[in-house]
C-alpha positions in Angstrom: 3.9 22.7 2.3 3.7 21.6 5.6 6.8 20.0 7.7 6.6 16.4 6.5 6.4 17.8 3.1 9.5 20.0 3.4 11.5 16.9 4.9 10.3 14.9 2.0 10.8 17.3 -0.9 13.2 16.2 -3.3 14.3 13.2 -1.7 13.1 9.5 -1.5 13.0 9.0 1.9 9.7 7.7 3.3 7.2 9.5 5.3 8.0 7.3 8.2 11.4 8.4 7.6 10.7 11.9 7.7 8.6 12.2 10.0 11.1 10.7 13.0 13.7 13.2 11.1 11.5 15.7 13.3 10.4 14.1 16.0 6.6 13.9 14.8 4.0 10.9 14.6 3.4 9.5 11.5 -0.4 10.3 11.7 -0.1 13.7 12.5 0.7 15.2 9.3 -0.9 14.5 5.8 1.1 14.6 2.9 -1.2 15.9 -0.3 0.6 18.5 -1.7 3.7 16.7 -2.9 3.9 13.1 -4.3 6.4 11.1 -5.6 7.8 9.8 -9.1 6.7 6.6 -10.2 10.1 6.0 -11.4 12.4 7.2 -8.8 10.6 7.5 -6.2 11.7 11.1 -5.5 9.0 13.4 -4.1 8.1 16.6 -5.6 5.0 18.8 -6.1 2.4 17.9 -8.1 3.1 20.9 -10.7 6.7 19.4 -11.4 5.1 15.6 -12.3 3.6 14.8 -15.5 1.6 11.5 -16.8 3.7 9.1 -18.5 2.3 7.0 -21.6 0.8 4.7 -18.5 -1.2 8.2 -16.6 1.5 7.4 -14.1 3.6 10.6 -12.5 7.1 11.1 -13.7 9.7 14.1 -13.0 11.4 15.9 -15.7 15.0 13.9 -15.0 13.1 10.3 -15.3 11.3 12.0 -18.8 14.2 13.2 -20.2 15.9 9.2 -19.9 12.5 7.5 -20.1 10.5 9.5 -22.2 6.6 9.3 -23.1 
């Protein structure tokens, strides 16, 4: 994970967001190894989303009250 990505881990703040968090330009980093819930919004890595009934990425917390 780079910077950006650590910022952004686990939280649902934007990449904008995080990226003035550290004092960095918004174009500077790229963001591909985490991505967010489709629910919460929460980012986390790819590994810890799975497809909903939709193909969309949900975390384990939005499964366990939404379900498939």
């Amino acid at each position: 994970m780079n910077e950006v990505e650590r910022v952004l881990y686990r939280t649902n703040k934007s990449i904008r967001e995080a990226c003035a968090e550290i004092g960095v330009d918004f174009d500077e980093f790229p963001v591909d190894k985490i991505e967010t819930c489709s629910h919460c919004s929460i980012w986390y890595k790819h590994h810890e989303l799975k497809p909903d009934l939709d193909e969309n990425p949900i975390c384990k917390i939005c499964w366990r009250f939404y379900g498939d």
